[in-house]
C-alpha positions as CSV (number, residue, x, y, z in Angstrom):
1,X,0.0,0.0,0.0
2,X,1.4,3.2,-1.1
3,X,1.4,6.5,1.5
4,X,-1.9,8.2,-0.4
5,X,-3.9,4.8,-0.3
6,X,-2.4,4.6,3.5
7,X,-4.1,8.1,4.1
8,X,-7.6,7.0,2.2
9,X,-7.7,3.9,4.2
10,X,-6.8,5.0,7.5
11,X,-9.4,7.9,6.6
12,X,-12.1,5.6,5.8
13,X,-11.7,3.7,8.9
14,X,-11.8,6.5,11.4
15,X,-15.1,7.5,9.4
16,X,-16.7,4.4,9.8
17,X,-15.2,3.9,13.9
18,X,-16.8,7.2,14.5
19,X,-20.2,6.5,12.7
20,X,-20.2,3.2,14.8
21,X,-19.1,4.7,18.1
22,X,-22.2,7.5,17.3
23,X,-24.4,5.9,15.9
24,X,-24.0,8.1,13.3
25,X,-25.6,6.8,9.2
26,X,-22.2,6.1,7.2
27,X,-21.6,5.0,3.2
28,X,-20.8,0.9,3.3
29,X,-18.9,1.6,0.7
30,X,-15.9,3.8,-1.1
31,X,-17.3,6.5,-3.3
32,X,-16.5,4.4,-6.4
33,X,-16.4,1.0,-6.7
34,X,-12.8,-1.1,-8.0
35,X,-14.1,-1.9,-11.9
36,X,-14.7,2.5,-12.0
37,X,-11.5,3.1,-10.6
38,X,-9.9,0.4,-13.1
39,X,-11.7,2.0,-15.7
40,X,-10.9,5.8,-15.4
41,X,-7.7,4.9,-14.7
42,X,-7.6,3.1,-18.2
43,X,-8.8,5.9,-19.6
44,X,-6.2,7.8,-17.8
45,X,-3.5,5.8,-19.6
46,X,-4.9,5.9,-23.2
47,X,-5.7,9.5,-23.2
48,X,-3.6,12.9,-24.5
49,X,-3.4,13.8,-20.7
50,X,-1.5,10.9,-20.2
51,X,1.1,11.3,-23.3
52,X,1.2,15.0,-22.1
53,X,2.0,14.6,-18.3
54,X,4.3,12.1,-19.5
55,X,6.3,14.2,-21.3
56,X,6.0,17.2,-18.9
57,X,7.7,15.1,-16.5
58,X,10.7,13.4,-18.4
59,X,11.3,16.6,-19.6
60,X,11.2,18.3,-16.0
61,X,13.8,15.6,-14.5
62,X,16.3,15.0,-17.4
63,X,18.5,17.0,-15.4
64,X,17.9,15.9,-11.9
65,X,21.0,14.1,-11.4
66,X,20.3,14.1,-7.3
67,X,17.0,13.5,-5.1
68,X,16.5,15.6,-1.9
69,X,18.0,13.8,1.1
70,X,19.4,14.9,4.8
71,X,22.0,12.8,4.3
72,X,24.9,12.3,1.4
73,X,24.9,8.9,0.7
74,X,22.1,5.8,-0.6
75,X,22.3,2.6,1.1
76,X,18.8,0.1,0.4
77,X,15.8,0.1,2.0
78,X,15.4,-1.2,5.4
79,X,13.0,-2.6,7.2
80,X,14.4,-1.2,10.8
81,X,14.0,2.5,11.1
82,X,13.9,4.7,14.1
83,X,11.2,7.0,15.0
84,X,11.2,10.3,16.4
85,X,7.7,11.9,17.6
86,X,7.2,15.4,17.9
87,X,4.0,17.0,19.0
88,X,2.3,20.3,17.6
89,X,0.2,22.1,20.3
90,X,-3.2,22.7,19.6
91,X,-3.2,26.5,18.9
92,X,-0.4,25.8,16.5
93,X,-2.1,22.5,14.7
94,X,-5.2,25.2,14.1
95,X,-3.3,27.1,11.8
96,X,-2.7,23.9,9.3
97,X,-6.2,22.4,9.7
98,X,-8.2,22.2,6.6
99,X,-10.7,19.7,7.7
100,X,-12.8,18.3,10.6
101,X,-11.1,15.4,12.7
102,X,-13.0,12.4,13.6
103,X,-12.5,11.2,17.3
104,X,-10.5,8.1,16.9
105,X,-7.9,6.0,18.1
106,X,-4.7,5.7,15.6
107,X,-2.4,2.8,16.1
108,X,0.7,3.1,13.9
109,X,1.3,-1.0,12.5
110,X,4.1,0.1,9.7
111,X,3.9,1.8,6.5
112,X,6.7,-0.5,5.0
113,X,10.5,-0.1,5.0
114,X,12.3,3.3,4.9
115,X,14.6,4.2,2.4
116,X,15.6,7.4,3.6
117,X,12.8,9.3,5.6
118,X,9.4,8.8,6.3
119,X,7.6,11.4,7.7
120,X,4.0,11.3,9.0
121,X,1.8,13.8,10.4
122,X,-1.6,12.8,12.2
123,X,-4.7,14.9,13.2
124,X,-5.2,14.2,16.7
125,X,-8.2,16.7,16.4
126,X,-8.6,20.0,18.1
127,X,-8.3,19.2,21.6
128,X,-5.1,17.3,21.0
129,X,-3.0,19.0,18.5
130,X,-1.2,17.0,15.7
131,X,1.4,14.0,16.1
132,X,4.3,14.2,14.3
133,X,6.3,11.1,13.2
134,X,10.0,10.8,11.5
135,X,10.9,7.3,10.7
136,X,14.4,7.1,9.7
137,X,16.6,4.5,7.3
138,X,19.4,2.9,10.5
139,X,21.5,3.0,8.4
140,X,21.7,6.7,7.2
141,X,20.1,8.2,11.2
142,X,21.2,8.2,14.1
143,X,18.3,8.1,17.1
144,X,19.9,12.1,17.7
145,X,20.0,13.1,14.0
146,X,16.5,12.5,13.7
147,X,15.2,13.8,16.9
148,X,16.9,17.0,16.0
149,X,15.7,16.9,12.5
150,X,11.9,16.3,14.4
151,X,12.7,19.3,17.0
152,X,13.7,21.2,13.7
153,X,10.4,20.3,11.7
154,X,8.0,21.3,14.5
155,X,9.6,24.5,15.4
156,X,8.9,25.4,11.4
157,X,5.1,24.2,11.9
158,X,5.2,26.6,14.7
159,X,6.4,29.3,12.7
160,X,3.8,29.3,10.7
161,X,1.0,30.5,13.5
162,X,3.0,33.3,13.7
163,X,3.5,33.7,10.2
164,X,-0.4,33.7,9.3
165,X,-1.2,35.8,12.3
166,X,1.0,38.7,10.8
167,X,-1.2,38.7,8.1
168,X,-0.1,39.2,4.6
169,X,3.6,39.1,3.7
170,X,3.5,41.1,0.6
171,X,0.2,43.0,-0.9
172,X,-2.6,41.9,-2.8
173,X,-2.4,42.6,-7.1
């Protein structure tokens, strides 16, 4: 399962834990059904768009020689990674919210091995602010690289309140 059909799932379930736990009316099913996603993404694939993105994106990275990395060198994926959590208060996490939470309980299983960094950020919902997550490749992290790199990521997050709350940073055309 890749990251976005992580997100979708682990979306759908807290919809359907909190219509349960409520009592609350909830679709049985996804929005479309596998043979329409199969389909459109057939479509997808046979269609001008498809040639054209295509070609937009060779084009874009025939001269990306690199990837973006905290480290300097590529060793293969592994399947023991640290983690570092980091926690975003809840005045700060309202700044970044574009969308209702769903009271639920989120038990992290595994997304999979780490190649370099993983980094995950979940709603906890307003009371609770938002959890932040950095899994890290052993073999390129240390445990105190990537707590730093945590400490470094939620101070930005937290920048941002202030950020918005200043109000425009250049004026409207």
């Amino acid at each position: 399962m890749d990251g976005f059909t992580h997100a979708l799932f682990a979306s759908r379930v807290a919809a359907v834990y909190t219509a349960l736990t409520t009592g609350a009316r909830h679709q049985s099913h996804f929005p479309a059904d596998l043979r329409r996603v199969v389909e459109a993404d057939t479509d997808y694939q046979r269609s001008d768009a498809f040639r054209d993105d295509g070609d937009f994106w060779r084009a874009k990275l025939a001269e990306q020689t690199d990837f973006a990395s905290l480290t300097t060198w590529r060793p293969p994926p592994s399947a023991e990674s640290f983690r570092e959590n980091g926690r975003l208060e809840p005045e700060d996490a309202a700044v970044l919210r574009d969308y209702a939470g769903a009271p639920a309980t989120v038990h992290n299983l595994n997304s999979g091995p780490v190649e370099d960094l993983a980094v995950n950020v979940y709603n906890r919902g307003p009371a609770e602010g938002m959890h932040i997550a950095f899994d890290g490749n052993i073999a390129l992290y240390t445990r105190e690289e990537l707590a730093r790199h945590v400490c470094d990521f939620v101070a930005l997050l937290r920048s941002l309140r202030d950020l918005a709350e200043s109000g425009p940073v250049a004026p409207s055309p």
